[in-house]
C-alpha positions in Angstrom: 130.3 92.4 91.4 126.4 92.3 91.3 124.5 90.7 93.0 120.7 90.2 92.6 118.7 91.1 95.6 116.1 88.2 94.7 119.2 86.3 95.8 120.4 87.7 98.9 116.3 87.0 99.6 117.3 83.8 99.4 119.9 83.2 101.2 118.5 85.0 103.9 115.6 82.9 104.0 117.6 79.6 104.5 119.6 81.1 107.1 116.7 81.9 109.0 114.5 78.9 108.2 117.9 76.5 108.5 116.1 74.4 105.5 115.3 74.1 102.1 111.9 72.9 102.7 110.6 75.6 104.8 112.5 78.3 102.7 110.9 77.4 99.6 107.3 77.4 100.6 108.4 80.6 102.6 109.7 82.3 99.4 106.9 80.7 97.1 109.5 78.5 95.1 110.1 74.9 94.5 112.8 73.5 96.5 114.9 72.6 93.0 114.3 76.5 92.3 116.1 77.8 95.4 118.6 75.4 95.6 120.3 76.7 91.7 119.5 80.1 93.2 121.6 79.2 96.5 124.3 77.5 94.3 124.3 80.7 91.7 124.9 82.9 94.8 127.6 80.7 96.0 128.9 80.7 92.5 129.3 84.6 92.2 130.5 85.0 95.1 133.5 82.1 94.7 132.7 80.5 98.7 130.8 77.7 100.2 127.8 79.7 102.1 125.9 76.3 103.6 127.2 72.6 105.1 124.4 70.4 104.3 123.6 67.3 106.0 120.1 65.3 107.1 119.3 68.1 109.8 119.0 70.7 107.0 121.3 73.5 105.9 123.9 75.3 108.6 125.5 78.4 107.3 129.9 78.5 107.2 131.8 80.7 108.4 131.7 82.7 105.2 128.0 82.0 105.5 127.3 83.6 108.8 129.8 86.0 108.0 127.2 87.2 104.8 124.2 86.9 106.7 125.4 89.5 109.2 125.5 92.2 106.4 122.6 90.9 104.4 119.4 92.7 106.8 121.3 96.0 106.2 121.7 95.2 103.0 118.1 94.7 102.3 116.7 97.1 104.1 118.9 100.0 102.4 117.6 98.8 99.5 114.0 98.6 100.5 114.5 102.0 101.9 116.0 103.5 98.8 112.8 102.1 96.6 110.3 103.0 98.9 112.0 106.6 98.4 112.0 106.0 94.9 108.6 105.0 94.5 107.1 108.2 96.9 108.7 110.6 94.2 107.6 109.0 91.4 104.3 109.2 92.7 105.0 112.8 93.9 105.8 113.7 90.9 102.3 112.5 88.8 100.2 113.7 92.1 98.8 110.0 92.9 98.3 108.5 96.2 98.4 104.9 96.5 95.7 104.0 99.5 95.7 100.2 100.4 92.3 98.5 101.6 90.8 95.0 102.9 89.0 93.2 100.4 85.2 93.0 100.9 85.4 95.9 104.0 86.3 99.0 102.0 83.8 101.1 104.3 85.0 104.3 104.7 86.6 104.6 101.4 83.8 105.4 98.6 82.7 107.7 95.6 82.4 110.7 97.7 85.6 109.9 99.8 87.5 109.9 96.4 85.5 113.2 95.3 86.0 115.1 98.7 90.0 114.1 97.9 89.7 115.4 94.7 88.6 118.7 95.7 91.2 119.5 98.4 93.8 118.3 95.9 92.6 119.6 93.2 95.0 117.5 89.6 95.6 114.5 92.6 94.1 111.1 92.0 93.3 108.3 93.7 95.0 104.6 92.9 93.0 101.6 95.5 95.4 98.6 95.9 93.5 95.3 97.7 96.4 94.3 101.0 98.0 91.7 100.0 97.4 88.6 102.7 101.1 87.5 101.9 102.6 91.2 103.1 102.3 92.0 106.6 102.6 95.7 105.9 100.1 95.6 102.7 103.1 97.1 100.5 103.9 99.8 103.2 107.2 98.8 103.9 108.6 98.2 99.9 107.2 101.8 99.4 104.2 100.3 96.7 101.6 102.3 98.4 101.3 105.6 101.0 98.5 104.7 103.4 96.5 102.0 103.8 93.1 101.2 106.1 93.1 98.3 108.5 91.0 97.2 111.0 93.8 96.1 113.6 94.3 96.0 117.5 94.8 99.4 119.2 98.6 97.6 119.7 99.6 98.1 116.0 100.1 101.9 116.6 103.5 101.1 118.6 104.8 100.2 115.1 103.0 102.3 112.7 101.7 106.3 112.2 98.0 106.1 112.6 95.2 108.4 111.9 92.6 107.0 113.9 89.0 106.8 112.6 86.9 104.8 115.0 86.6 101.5 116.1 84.3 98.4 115.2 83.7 95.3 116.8 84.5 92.1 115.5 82.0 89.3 114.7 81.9 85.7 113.7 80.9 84.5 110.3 79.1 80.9 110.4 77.7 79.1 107.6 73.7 79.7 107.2 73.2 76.0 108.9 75.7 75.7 111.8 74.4 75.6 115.3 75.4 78.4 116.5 73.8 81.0 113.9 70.4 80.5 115.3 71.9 82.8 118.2 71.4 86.7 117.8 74.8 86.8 120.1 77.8 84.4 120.6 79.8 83.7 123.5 83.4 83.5 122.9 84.2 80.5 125.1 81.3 78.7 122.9 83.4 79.1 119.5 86.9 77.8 120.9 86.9 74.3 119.9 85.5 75.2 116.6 87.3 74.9 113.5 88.4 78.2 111.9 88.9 79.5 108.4 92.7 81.1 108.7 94.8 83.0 106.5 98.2 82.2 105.7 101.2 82.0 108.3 103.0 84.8 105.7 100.3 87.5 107.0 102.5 87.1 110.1 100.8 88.8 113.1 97.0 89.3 111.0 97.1 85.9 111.1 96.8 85.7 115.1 94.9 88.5 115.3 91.8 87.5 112.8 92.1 83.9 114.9 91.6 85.9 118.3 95.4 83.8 119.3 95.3 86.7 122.7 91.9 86.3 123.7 92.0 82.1 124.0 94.7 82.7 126.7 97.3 79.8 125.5 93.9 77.5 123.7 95.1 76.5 120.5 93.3 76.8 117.3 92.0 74.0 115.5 92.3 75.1 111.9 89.7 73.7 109.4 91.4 75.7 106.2 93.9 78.4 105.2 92.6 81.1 102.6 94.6 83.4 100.4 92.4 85.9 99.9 88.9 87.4 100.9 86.9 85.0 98.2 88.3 82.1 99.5 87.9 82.7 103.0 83.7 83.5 102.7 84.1 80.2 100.6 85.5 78.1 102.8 83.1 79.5 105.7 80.0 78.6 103.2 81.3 75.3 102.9 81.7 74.2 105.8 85.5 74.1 106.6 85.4 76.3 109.2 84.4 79.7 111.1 86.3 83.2 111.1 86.2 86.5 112.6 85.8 89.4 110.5 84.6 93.1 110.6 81.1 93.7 111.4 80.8 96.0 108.4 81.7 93.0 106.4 78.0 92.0 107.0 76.3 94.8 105.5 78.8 95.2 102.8 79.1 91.3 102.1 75.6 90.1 102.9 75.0 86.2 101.6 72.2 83.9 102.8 74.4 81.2 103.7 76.8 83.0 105.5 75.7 84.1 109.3 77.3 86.9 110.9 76.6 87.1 114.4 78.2 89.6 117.2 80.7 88.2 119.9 80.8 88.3 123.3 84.3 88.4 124.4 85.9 89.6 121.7 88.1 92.7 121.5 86.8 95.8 118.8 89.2 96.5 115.8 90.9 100.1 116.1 90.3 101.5 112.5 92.4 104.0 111.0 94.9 104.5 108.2 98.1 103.6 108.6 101.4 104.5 107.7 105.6 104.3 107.7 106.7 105.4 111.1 110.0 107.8 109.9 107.2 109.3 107.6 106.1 112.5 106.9 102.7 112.7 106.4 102.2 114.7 103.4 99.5 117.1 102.5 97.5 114.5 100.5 98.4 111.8 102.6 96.7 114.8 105.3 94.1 115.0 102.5 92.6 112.1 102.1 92.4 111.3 106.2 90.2 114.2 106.5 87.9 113.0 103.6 87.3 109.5 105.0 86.7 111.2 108.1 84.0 113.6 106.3 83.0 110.5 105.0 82.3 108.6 108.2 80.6 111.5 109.8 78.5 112.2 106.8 79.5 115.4 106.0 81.4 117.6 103.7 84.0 119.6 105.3 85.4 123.5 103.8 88.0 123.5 101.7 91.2 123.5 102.6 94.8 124.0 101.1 97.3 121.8 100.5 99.4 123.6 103.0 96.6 123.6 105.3 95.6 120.2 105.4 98.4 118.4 107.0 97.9 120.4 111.0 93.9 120.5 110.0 93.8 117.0 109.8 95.4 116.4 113.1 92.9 118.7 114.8 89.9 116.3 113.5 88.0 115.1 116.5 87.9 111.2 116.5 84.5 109.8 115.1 82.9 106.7 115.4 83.8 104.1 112.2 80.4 102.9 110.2 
């Protein structure tokens, strides 16, 4: 029998969210979508998988009995097309390198050029993260490293070649009260409203609304963008305030936006980031030591494919631009 995995998705979602509501706006679907995909599943399979009733969906006994084999399920087969995917990509010498929208500071012309000469046929493919992926296509294998700007914390779960660290600053609109400040208390931005992005960026989400540094303080949230143009909208418009890079003013100047240092506020660890479980590679190697030549300005000699990978580790730490 075969089942399709878009399915078992599905399922796994309304076990977890114990509705059809919260499921479908989970999964991106319309409620009438996801219930013909429960029912099709249910179909194929010949059992009853949910009791429904006002409370929302409960899984049977052949339910529950599903949902313990479904994570393993999944994750063999995101682990078997992330594999796929790293030798396809192997085998036409690409490396896929994720980055934020509007902060690509490290990555550049020369970065790419410097890549190009220590893996000399190699090329370069730049994929924007994805706000509605925690792991920015990491974990389904659609790209091999990718640059974030995240708590020192985030290298508990992830390989990390380190590349500095930036503060983090507040974005105002040009008119707000606040902007006529060259510096900006923390405790004087907590009742403000705040630009988010969505609850499927998972922990980004708390981490670009400060959630540890307000000690329990909830966040009042003015609106919730899906990508980087629609949060600097928002911001210009009024809706609300966020927290972003502080590169992100030099490299996204506007004259109604205000970006103004906080104090109180924790700096971003930046670094590339990868699979833990994976080997770094000689141009995964490759490509950390040009961003690294390109942060501290300066061409490095050239190195081998086979020397790259215990070169790169040897790199002193630099301070991120």
């Amino acid at each position: 029998m075969d089942v399709d995995t878009r399915l078992l998705r599905s399922f796994a979602a309304v076990c977890e969210e114990g509705q059809l509501t919260a499921a479908a706006a989970r999964l991106f679907v319309s409620q009438p979508t996801l219930t013909k995909q429960i029912r099709q599943l249910e179909a194929l399979l010949g059992v009853e998988l949910f009791e429904r009733s006002r409370k929302g969906m409960s899984p049977t006994p052949a339910g529950r009995a599903l949902a313990e084999h479904t994570g393993a399920l999944l994750t063999g087969w995101e682990d078997a097309l992330r594999a796929t995917r790293a030798a396809a990509a192997e085998q036409v010498s690409t490396l896929r390198v994720g980055f934020e929208g509007g902060i690509i500071n490290v990555m550049s012309r020369r970065t790419v050029a410097d890549f190009t000469r220590r893996m000399p046929g190699w090329q370069v493919e730049l994929r924007q993260n994805n706000w509605f992926d925690p792991t920015s296509g990491l974990a389904t294998g659609e790209i091999d490293l990718t640059l974030w700007h995240a708590p020192p914390s985030l290298s508990e779960q992830y390989n990390v070649a380190v590349l500095g660290e930036e503060p983090r600053c507040a974005a105002l609109p040009a008119g707000h009260r606040l902007a006529r400040r060259s510096v900006i208390d923390f405790a004087d931005v907590l009742d403000e409203p705040f630009v988010a992005i969505p609850h499927e960026a998972g922990h980004w989400r708390d981490y670009w609304l400060a959630v540890r540094e307000r000690g329990g303080r909830p966040v009042r949230i003015g609106a919730v963008a899906h990508n980087a143009d629609e949060w600097l909208t928002a911001v210009v418009c009024g809706q609300g305030i966020g927290f972003a890079p502080e590169t992100m003013s030099r490299l996204a100047p506007r004259e109604d936006v205000a970006y103004r240092p906080v104090r109180g506020l924790s700096p971003s660890q930046v670094g590339l980031y990868w699979l833990k479980g994976r080997e770094l590679t000689p141009a995964m190697a490759a490509f950390v030591r040009s961003c690294r030549a390109t942060i501290a300005g300066r061409a490095e000699p050239e190195v081998t494919a086979r020397e790259s990978a215990p070169a790169a580790r040897a790199l002193p730490p630099v301070r991120a631009v």
